[in-house]
N, C-alpha and C positions, 0 to 999 in steps of 0.2 A: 504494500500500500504506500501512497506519497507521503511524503513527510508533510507535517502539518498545516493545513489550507482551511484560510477563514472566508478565503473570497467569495464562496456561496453566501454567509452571513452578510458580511458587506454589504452583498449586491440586494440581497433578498427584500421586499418592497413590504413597508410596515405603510398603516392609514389612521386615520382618525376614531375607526373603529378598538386600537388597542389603548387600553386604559392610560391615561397619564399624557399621552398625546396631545395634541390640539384636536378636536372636531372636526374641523373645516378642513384640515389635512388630506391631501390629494396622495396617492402612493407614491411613494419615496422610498429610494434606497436607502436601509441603517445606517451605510456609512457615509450619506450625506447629511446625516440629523446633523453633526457636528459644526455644519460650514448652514446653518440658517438663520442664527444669531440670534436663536432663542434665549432668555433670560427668565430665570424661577421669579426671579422679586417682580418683572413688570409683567406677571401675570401671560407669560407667550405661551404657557403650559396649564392646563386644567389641574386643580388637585382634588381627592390626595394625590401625591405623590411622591415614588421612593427616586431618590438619588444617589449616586454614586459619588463619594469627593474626590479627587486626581490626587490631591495631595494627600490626602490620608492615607490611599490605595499606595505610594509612593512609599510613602515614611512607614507602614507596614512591612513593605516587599525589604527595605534595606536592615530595618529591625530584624527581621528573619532569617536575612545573607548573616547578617553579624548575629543573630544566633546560633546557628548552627558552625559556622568558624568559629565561635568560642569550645564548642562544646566538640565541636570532629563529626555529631549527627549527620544524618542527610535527612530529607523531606520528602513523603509522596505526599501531597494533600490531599485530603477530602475535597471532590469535585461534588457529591452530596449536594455542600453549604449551598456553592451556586446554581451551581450544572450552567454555568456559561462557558460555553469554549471559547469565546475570546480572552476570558480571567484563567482560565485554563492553561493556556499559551503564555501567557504572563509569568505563570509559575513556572512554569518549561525554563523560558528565560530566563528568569531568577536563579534557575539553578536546578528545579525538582529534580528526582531521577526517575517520577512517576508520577501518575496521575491516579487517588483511591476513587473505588468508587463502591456503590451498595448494592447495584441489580444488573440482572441483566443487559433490559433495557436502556442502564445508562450506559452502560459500554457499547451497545448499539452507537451510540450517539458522539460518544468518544472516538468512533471509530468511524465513523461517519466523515469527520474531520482530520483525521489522518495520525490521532495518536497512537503509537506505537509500545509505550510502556504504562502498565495498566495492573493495578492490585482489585481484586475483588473481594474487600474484607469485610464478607459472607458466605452462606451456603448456596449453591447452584445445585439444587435439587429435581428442579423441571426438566422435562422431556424438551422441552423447545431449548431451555438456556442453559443444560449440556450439551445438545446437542451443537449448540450455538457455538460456545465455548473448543468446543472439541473439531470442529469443520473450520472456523478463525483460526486456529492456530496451524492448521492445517494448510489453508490458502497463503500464508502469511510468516511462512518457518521464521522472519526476522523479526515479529512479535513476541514481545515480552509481556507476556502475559500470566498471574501467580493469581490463586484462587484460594481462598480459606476452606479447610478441612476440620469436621471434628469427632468422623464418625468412620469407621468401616463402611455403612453402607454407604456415605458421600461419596467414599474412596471409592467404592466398586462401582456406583453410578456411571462418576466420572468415568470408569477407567472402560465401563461400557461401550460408554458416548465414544472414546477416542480410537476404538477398536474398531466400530461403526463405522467413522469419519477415515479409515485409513493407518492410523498409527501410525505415520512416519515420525509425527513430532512430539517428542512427548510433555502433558498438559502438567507444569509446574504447581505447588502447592505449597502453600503455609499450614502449617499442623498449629490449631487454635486451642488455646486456655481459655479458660473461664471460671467463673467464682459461682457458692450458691446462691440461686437468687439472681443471676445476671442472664446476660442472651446467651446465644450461642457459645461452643470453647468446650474442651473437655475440664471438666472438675476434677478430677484426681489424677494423679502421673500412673498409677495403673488402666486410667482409660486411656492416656496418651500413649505407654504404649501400644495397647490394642491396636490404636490409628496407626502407630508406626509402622504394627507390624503388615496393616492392611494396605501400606502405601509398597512396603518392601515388595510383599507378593504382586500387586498391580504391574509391577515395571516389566516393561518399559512403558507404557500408554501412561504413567502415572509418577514423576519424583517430586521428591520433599528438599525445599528450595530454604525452610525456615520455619519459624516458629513466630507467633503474633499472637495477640490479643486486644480489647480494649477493655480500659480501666476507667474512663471518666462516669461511669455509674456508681462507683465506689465512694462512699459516705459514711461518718463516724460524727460521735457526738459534737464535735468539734475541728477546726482544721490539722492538730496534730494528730485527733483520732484517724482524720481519714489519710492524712499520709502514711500512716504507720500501715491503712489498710492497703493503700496503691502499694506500697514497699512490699507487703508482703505477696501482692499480687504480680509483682514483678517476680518475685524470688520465686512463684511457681512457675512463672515461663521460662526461667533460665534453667529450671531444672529441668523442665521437660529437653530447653534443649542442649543439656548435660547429656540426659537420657538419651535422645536420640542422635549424638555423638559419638558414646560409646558400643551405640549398638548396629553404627556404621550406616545410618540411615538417610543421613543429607547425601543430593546428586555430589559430584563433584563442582569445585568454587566458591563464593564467598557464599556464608551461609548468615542470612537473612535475620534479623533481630527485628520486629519492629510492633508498636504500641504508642501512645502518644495523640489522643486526643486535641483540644483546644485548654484543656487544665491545667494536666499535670505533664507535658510533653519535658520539662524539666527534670523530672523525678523521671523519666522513663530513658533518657539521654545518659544519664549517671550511670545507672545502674545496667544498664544495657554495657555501654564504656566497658565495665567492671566483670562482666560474666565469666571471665575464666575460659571459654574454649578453648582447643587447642586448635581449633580451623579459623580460619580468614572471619571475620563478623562485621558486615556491615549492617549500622545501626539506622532503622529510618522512622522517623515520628510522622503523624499522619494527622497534624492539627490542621483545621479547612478552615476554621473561622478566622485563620491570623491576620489571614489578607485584609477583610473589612474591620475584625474587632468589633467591638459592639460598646453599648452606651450603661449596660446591665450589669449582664452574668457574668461577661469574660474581662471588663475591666475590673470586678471584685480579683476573680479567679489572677489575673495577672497582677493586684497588691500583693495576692499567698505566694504567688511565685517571687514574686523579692522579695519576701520574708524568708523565702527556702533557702532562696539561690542569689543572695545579694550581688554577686558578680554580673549579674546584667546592667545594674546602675552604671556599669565600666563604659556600658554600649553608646553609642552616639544617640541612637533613637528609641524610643519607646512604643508602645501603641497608640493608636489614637482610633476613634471612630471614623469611618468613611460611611458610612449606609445612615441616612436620614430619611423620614416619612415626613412630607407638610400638609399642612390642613388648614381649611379656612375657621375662624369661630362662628359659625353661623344661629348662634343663640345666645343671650345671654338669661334666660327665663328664671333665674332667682340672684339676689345679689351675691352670693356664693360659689355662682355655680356658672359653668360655660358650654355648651354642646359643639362640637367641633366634626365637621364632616370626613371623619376615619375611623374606621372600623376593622372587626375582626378581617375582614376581607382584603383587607389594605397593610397590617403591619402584625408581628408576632404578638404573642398574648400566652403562649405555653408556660414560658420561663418567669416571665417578670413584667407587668405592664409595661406600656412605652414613658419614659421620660420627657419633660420639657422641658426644653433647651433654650432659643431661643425663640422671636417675633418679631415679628416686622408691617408694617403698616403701608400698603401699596402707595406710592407716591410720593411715600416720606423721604427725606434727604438723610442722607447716611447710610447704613447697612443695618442687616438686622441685630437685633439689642440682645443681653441677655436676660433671660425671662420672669428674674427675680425668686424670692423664697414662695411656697407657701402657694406655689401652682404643681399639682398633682394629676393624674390618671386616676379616677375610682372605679373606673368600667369602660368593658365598649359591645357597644350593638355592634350584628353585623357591618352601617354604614356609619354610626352615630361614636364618637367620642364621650364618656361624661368628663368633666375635670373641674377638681374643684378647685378653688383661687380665692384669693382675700376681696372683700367687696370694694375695694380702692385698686383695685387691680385694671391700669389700664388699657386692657383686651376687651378692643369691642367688636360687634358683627364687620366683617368682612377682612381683618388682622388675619396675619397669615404667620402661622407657629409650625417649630421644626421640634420634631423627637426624635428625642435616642429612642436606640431598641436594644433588647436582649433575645439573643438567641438570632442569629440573622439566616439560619438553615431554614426558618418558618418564616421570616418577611422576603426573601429572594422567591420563592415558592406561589408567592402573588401576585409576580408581575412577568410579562411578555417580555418588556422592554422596558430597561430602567436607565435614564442617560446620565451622566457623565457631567461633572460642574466642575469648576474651577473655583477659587474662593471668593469669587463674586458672584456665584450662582451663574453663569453664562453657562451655557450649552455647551460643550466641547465634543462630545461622542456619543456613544450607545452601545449598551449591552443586551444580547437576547438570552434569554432563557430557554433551558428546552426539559423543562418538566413533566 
């Protein structure tokens, strides 16, 4: 397959029909949204609306180069967060040495666009996306493609499929841990090696490339409780891949380490680092959210991380938010209270309500303000914001307010097309989604 091509995306003609758009918008190529001289403040765009900040997206990608040269890691990230292949290609650039992803379908779509290194960290149990799995790799011997394992019968599925398809190439695999109580992964090092031994017998349609898991489900009373829990949930995947070391089980080549959510991708860098093998170990974290950051969850989660790992303060950059939702206030129906047009439909709600950040007042001189204390989120309808505010608060009908979000895998998931600002809110690009 060719190496990576966006020029379908580029070309491809979005209209006034997709959300966040202008109305009156005639089709147009995505990548000419950028050259229309659209601008959020003087209202050239309907809200809500999710945006993407350049510079935030910037000081993320460099934050993460200087992470992982600090640490010697590498990164596949979670493509999940977005599923946009053009932020996809970004990461490539950066550095990624892969692209994660959760389903079948999104590697359809990964591959669509010409990506070539691809973790599937899950189970591929279906008739269609083994057999998927097993024919791709097949038409494509220079695919690099590794799939999560945690069972025998996975193993023999797989090794089915690629017996089907041919067998010449055979389908790589991460052999998965797990905790009680979490998804997928084997819980005990006597079911791992069950798996191991079912990967051995499979070969060749089937080798064991590595060992993986995730840990960002893991919680304890407190943040030392739960490090103590990720640590030890680390120490059961090095055992496993202790175990399947000794028992001669990885192909030949570096053998694969990787875990590392959007939390603790710190704690799993270390202690990966540290495993002891006596084979080659490359280490790869798999956090998706780093690129945008978020206004929530993951700027708490990134304070625990320098309290862990104070060595990042060394770093030039930090995170910063890039993903903002704007809304107009279109009520103010109690002196307390504001209704604002965004909704579940429009920004996440899973993790943490959205924050208010700033406002701005069309026509006003200056840039937008910051939004002061004492302006909160207490709910949202599907279209409707509630938020409560001091009664001297002055936001009134037609003010236009920016929110942080948490959790930005659930506000990327609601939009087609999300453009691209500079920090005067001008229009600079666009990104598509393919959810």
């Amino acid at each position: 397959m060719p190496s990576i091509d966006l020029s379908a995306i580029e070309a491809g003609l979005v209209d006034g029909s997709f959300k966040g758009l202008p109305p009156d918008m005639p089709p147009l190529p995505l990548g000419e949204i950028g050259r229309q001289g659209w601008s959020v403040l003087d209202e050239d765009l309907p809200l809500p609306l999710a945006v993407l900040k350049r510079s935030g997206i910037e000081r993320n990608s460099a934050y993460m180069r200087a992470f992982l040269e600090l640490t010697g890691a590498r990164i596949a990230p979670h493509g999940k967060t977005t599923m946009a292949p053009q932020l996809f290609a970004r990461q490539i650039a950066d550095g990624a040495v892969a692209i994660t992803l959760a389903t079948v379908q999104q590697i359809r779509v990964a591959r669509r666009f010409g990506f070539d290194r691809i973790l599937l960290a899950n189970q591929a149990v279906g008739r269609q996306g083994t057999a998927y799995l097993a024919a791709e790799t097949e038409r494509h011997p220079g695919l690099k493609l590794w799939s999560f394992v945690d069972s025998a019968a996975g193993v023999r599925r797989l090794a089915e499929a690629k017996r089907a398809a041919g067998g010449e190439v055979p389908l790589r695999v991460i052999l998965e841990g797990g905790f009680a109580g979490g998804r997928t992964g084997c819980r005990t090092l006597a079911d791992a090696e069950a798996v191991a031994d079912a990967i051995r017998a499979a070969a060749p349609y089937v080798v064991l490339s590595g060992v993986g898991g995730y840990e960002g489900l893991l919680a304890g009373a407190n943040p030392q409780a739960t490090m103590e829990r990720v640590d030890g949930f680390l120490d059961h995947l090095v055992a496993i891949a202790r175990m399947c070391e000794a028992r001669g089980a990885f192909a030949p080549g570096p053998v694969i380490l990787t875990a590392g959510g959007s939390s603790f991708y710190d704690l799993v860098a270390r202690r990966f680092a540290a495993a002891g093998l006596k084979s080659e170990v490359e280490v790869i974290i798999r956090s998706g959210c780093y690129l945008t950051h978020d206004s929530g969850t993951y700027e708490d989660r990134f304070e625990d991380l320098r309290r862990r790992f104070p060595q990042v303060d060394s770093l030039r950059e930090r995170p910063a938010h890039a993903l903002e939702v704007w809304a107009y206030v279109q009520s103010r129906p109690e002196p307390e209270k504001a209704i604002l047009t965004m909704g579940k439909r429009d920004v996440s709600f899973d993790s943490r309500l959205p924050e208010p950040l700033m406002w701005y007042r069309p026509g006003s001189a200056g840039g937008p303000q910051p939004i002061g204390e004492r302006h909160a989120v207490a709910g949202l309808n599907d279209q409707h914001c509630h938020m409560v505010l001091p009664a001297d608060s002055p936001l009134q009908v037609g003010d236009m307010v920016a929110f942080g979000i948490s959790h930005p895998c659930t506000t990327f998931d609601k939009w087609q097309v999300i453009p691209v600002v500079d920090d005067d809110y001008r229009v600079v690009d666009a990104i598509r989604t393919f959810f």
